[in-house]
C-alpha positions in Angstrom: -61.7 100.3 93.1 -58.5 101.3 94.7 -59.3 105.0 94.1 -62.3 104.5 95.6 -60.8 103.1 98.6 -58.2 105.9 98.9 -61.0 108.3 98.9 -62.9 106.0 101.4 -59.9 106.3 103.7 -59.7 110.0 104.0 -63.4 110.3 105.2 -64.1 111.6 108.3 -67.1 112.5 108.1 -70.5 111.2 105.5 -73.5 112.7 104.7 -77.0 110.8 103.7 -79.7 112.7 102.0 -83.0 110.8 103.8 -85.7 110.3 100.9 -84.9 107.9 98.5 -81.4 107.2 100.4 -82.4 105.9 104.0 -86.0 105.4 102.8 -87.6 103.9 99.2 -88.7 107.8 98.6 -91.9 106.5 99.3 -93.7 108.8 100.8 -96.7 107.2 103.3 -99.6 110.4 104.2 -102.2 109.6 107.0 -105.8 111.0 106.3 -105.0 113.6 109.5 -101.6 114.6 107.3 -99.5 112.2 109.5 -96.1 111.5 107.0 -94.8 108.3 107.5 -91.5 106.5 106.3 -89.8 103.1 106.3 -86.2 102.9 107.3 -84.1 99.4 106.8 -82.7 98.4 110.4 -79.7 97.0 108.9 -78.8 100.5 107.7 -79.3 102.2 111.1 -77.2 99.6 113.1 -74.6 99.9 109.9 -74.5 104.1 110.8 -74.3 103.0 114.5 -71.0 101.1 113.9 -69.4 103.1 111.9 -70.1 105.8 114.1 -68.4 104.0 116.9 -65.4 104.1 115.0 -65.4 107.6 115.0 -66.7 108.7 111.7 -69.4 111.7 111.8 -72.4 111.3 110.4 -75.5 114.0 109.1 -78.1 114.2 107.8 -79.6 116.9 105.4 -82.5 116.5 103.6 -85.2 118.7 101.9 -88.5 117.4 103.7 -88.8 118.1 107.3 -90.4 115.5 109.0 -90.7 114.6 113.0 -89.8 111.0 112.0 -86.8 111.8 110.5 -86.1 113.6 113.6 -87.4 110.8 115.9 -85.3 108.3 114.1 -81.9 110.1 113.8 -82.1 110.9 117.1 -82.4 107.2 118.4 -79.2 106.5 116.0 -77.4 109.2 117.9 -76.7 111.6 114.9 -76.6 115.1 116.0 -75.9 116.7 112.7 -79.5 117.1 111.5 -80.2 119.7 108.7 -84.3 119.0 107.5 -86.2 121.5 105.1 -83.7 122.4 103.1 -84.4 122.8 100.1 -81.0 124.4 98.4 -78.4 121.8 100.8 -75.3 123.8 99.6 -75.6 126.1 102.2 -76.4 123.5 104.9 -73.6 121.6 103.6 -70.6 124.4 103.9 -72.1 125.4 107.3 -71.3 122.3 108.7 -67.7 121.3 107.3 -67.1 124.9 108.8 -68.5 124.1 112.5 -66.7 121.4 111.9 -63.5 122.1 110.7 -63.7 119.4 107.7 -62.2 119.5 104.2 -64.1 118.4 101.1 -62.1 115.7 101.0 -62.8 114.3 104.0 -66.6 114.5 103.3 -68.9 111.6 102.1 -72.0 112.2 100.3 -75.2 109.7 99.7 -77.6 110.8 97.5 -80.4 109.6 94.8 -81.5 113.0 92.8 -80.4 115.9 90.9 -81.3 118.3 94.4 -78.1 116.0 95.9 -75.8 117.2 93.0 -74.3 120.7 94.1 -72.7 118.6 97.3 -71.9 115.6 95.5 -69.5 118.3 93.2 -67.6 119.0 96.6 -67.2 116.3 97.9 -64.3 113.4 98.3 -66.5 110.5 97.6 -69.7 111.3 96.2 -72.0 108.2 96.6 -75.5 107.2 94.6 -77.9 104.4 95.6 -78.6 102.2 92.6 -82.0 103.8 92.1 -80.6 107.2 91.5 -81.5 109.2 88.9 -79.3 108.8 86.0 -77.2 112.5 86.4 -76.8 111.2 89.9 -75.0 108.3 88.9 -73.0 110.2 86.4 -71.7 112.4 88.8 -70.9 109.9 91.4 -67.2 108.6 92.7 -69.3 105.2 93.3 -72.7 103.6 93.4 -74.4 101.2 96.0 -75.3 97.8 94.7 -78.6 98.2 96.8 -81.6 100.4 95.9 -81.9 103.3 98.6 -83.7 102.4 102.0 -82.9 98.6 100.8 -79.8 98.1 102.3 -77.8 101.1 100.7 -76.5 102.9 104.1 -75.2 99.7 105.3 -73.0 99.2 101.8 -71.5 102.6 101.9 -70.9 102.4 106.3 -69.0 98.9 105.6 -67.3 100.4 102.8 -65.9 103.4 104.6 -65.6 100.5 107.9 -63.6 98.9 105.0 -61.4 101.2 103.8 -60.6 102.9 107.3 -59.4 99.4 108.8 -62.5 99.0 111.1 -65.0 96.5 109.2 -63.8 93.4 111.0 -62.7 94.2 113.9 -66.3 95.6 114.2 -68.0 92.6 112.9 -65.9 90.5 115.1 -67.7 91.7 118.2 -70.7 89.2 117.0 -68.8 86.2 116.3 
């Protein structure tokens, strides 16, 4: 666990992939083609904090979707990469804008699409429903099932290892 929070320390910046990572992967489909999606509130206000400490936060993700857009956009996260369906490239476009290492870099994922980042990356991060590659590839996996909780683990972790957890959990005692 210590590696993990050495590598947790260095981040400055984490990545979640959205389906099966900030949602189930369930995906919801109206009659009139309306896509829906379930994200956990705990997870959003969990991104909120640890954005507040000054970590970055993005989002790519291989759906495009106006929720997705809708609800990263009330969490404040300005990094948002939808339809991509290679992420490599969306990826290495934004630790260029900006000016990131790969070991300052976070990534959450749940399937094989999220493995070309994870390979990159300082900490590389599977929800505990991930497919099994996933898992093999990852630095460290979430005790939560994605959209269940899995976010929050892995913003308190990094909260954790940076020195910022309690003093931002304090502000509610």
């Amino acid at each position: 666990m210590q590696d993990i929070m050495e590598r947790a320390a260095a981040i400055e910046m984490v990545i979640f992939d959205v389906d099966g990572v900030l949602t189930d992967g369930s995906l919801y489909l109206g009659d009139d083609g309306q896509e829906y999606k379930a994200f956990n509130s705990k997870d959003g206000h969990g991104m909120k904090m640890l954005r507040e400490t000054g970590v970055e936060i993005a989002i790519i993700t291989g759906r495009t979707s106006q929720v997705v857009a809708t609800r990263m956009e009330s969490l404040g996260i300005r990094h948002v990469y939808q339809g991509q369906i290679d992420k490599l490239p969306s990826y290495l476009e934004l630790i260029k804008k900006l000016n990131l290492d790969h070991r300052q870099i976070a990534y959450v994922g749940d399937d094989v699409v999220d493995l070309p980042i994870m390979k990159h990356v300082g900490l590389a991060i599977a929800v505990q429903d991930a497919h099994k590659l996933v898992k093999q590839h990852a630095h460290w996996q979430t005790e939560a099932n994605g959209g269940r909780g899995a976010a929050r683990e892995v913003c308190e972790l990094l909260m954790e290892a940076r020195g910022s957890l309690q003093e931002m959990l304090a502000r509610y005692l």
